[in-house]
C-alpha positions as CSV (number, residue, x, y, z in Angstrom):
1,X,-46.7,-14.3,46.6
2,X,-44.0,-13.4,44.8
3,X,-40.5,-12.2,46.3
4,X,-38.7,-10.1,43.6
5,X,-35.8,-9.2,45.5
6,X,-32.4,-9.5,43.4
7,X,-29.3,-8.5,45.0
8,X,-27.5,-6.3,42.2
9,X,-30.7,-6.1,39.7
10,X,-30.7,-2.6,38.1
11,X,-34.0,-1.3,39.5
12,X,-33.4,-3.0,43.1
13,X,-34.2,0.4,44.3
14,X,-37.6,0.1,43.4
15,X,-38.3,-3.6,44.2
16,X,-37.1,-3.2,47.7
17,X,-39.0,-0.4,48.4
18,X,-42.2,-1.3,46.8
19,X,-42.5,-4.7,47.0
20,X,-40.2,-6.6,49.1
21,X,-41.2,-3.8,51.8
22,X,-44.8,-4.7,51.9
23,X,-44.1,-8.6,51.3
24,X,-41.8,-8.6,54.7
25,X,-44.8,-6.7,56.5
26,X,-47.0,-9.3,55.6
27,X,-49.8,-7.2,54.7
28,X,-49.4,-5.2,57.9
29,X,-48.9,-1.2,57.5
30,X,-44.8,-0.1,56.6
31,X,-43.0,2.8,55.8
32,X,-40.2,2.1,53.4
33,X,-37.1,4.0,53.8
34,X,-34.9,4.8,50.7
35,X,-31.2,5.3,50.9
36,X,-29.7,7.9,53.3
37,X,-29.7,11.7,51.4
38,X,-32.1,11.0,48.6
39,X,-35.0,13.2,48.8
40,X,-38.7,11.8,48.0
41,X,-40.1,12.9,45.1
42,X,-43.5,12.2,43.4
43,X,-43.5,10.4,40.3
44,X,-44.1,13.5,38.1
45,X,-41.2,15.1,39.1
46,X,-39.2,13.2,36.5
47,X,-38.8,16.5,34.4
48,X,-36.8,18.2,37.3
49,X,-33.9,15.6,36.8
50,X,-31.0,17.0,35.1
51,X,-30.9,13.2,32.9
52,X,-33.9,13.7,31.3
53,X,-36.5,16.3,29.8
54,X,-39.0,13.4,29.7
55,X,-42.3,13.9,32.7
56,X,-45.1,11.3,33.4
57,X,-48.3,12.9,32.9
58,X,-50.3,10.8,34.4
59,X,-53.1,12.4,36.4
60,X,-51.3,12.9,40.1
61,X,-53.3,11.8,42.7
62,X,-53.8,10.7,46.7
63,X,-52.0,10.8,48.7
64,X,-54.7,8.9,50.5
65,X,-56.7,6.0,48.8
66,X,-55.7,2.7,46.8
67,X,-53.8,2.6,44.0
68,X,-51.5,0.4,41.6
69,X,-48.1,-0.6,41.1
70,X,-46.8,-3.4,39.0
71,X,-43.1,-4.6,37.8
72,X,-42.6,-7.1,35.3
73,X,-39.5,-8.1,33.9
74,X,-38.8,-9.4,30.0
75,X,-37.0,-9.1,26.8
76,X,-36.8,-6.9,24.0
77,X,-36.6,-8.2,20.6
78,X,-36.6,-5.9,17.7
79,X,-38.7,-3.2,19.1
80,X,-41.2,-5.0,21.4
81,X,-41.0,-5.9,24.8
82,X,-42.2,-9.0,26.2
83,X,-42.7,-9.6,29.7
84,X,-41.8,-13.0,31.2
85,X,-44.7,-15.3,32.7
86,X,-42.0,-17.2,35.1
87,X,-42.6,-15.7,38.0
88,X,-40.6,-12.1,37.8
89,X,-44.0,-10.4,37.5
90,X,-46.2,-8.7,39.7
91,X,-48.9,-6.4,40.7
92,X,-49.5,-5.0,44.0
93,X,-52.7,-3.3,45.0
94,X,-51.9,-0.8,48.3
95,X,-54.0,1.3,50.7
96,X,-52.5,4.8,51.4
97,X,-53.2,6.5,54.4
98,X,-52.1,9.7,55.6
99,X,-49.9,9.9,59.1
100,X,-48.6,12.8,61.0
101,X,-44.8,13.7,59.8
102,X,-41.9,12.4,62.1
103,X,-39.8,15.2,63.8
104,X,-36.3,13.9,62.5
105,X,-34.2,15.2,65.8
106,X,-31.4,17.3,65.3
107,X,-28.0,15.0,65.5
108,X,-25.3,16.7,68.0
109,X,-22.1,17.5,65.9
110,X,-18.9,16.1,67.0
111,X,-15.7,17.2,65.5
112,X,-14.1,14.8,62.7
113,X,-11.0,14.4,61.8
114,X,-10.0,15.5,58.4
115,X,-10.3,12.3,56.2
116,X,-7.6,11.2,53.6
117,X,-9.1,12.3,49.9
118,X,-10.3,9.3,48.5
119,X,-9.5,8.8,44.2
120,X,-13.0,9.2,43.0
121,X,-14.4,6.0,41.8
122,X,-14.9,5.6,37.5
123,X,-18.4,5.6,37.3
124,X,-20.1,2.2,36.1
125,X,-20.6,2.7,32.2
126,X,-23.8,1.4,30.6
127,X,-26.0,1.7,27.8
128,X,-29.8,1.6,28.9
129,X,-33.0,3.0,26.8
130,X,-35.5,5.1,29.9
131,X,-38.7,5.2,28.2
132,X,-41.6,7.8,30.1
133,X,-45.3,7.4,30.1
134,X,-48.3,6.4,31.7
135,X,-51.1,3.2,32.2
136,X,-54.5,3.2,32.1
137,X,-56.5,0.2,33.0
138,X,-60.3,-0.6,32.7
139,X,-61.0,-0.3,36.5
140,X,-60.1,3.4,36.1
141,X,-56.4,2.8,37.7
142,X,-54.0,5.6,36.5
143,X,-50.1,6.0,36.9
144,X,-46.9,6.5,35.1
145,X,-45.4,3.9,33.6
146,X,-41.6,3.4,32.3
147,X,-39.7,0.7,30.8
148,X,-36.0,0.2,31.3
149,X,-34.5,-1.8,28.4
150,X,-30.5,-2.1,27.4
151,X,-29.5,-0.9,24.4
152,X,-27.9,-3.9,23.9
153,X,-27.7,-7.7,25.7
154,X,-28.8,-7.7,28.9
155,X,-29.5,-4.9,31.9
156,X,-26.5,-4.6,34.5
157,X,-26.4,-8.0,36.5
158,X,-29.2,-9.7,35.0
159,X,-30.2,-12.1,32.5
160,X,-33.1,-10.2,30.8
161,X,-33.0,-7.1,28.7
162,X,-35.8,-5.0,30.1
163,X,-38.3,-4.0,32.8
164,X,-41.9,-2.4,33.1
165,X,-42.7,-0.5,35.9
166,X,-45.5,1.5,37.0
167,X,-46.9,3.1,39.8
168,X,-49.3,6.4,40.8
169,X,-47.8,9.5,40.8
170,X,-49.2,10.8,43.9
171,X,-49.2,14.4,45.3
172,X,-46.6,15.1,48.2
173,X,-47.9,13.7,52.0
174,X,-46.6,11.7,54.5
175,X,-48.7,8.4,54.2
176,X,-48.0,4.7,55.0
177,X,-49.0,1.9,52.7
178,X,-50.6,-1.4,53.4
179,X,-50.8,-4.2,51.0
180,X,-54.3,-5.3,49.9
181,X,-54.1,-7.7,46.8
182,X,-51.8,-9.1,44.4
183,X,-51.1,-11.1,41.9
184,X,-49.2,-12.5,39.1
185,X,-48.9,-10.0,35.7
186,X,-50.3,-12.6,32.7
187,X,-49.5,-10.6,29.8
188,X,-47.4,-7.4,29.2
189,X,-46.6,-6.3,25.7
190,X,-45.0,-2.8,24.5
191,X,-44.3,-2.7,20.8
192,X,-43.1,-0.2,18.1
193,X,-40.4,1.2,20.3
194,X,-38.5,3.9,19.4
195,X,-37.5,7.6,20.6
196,X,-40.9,8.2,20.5
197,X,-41.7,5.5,23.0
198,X,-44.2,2.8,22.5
199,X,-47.7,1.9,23.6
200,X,-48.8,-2.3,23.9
201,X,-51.3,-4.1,26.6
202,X,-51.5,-5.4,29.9
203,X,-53.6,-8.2,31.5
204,X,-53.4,-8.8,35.4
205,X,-54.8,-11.8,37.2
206,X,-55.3,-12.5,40.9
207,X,-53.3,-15.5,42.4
208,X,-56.0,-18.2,41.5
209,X,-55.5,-17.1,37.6
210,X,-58.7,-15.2,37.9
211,X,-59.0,-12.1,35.9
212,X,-58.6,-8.7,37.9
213,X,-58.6,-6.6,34.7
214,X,-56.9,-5.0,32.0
215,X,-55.5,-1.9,30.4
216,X,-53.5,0.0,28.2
217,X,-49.1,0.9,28.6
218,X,-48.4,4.6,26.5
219,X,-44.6,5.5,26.4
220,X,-44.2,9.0,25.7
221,X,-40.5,8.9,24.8
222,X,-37.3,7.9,25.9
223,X,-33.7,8.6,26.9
224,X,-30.1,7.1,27.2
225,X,-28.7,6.4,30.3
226,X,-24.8,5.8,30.3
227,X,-23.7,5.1,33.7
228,X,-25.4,3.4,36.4
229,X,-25.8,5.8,39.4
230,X,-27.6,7.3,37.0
231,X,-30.2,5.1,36.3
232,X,-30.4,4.5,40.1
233,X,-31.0,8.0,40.8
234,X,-33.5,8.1,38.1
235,X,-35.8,5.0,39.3
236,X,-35.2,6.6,43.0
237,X,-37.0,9.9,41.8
238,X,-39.7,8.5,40.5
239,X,-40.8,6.2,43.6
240,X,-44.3,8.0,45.1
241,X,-43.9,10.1,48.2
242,X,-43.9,8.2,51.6
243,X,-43.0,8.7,55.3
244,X,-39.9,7.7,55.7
């Protein structure tokens, strides 16, 4: 089993909710919790973020059954993107399963006391490519798909240049997830990248190396993120719906 969590990684968002979440439950049912504030969102709703015009259109669906996610981190280099085979890649296979909503009680207000104003803080500059689109493999798995890769050198705090991720984009419901397979991602390849996104293939294999199938990455298009709340509030919007 692979543990992909890296303190300060530029999609951390996503790894600790969707993998290091089910990982620490050790296959058992969860409910992962994103930050404090931050609506959940399905992964279509990508067009509704002020960043970007781009949308996944990858058939929505759920929000009960078993679907795909996968995250493999690479390099660019010229206009393909190579995943690594060292580890950093994953697929995770999940079993959603709809629950009854929990009543979030009503806190008791106390007064404050006014606080001191605060200099607001320069937001992190960066220079990231957010490419849109969706995967398809043989076993009739859909989902969007996106590929986060720095304009130039490496993402924020890491020591590769880009990341594939993809997961369903499920309809709104409260659900819970529970991990049912995994295993290592063998081959990821996205080529001819450019504004207008870029398509390659993908091979996944179960733990013992043995084939689990295969399928298709289409990028749709792309845009430029320049600071890095940004980008986190962009890979937070498009994580699928779940109880928190």
């Amino acid at each position: 089993m692979y543990h992909l969590s890296r303190r300060g990684a530029a999609v951390a968002l996503f790894t600790a909710a969707s993998l290091v979440a089910c990982h620490s439950a050790g296959g058992g049912t969860y409910s992962p919790a994103l930050s404090d504030g931050v609506a959940q969102v399905s992964s279509g709703d990508l067009a509704a973020s002020p960043q970007t015009a781009l949308q996944c259109k990858a058939k929505q669906e759920g929000p009960k059954g078993t679907f795909l996610t996968y995250i493999a981190t690479g390099n660019v280099k010229g206009t393909t993107f190579t995943a690594s085979t060292n580890g950093t890649s994953e697929w995770i296979l999940e079993q959603y399963t709809k629950v009854k909503p929990t009543p979030t009680p009503k806190p008791t207000p106390t007064p404050k006391p006014t606080p001191t104003p605060k200099p607001t803080p320069t937001p992190k500059p960066v220079s990231v490519y957010f490419y849109v689109g969706s995967f398809t493999m043989k076993n009739k798995q859909v989902g969007c798909a996106y590929l986060i890769a720095a304009v130039k050198g490496n993402l924020p705090d890491e020591k590769f240049s880009g990341e594939a991720l993809g997961f369903p984009n499920l309809k709104s419901g409260n659900t819970k997830g529970k991990l049912v397979d995994s295993g290592p991602v063998k081959s990821l390849v996205i080529s001819h990248l450019s504004s207008k996104g870029g398509s390659g293939p993908v091979t996944l294999v179960e733990s013992n190396n043995k084939s689990y199938t295969t399928g298709t990455i289409t990028l749709t298009g792309r845009t430029v993120v320049k600071e890095i709340d940004q980008l986190r509030q962009l890979i937070q919007q498009q994580m699928p719906s779940r109880d928190r």
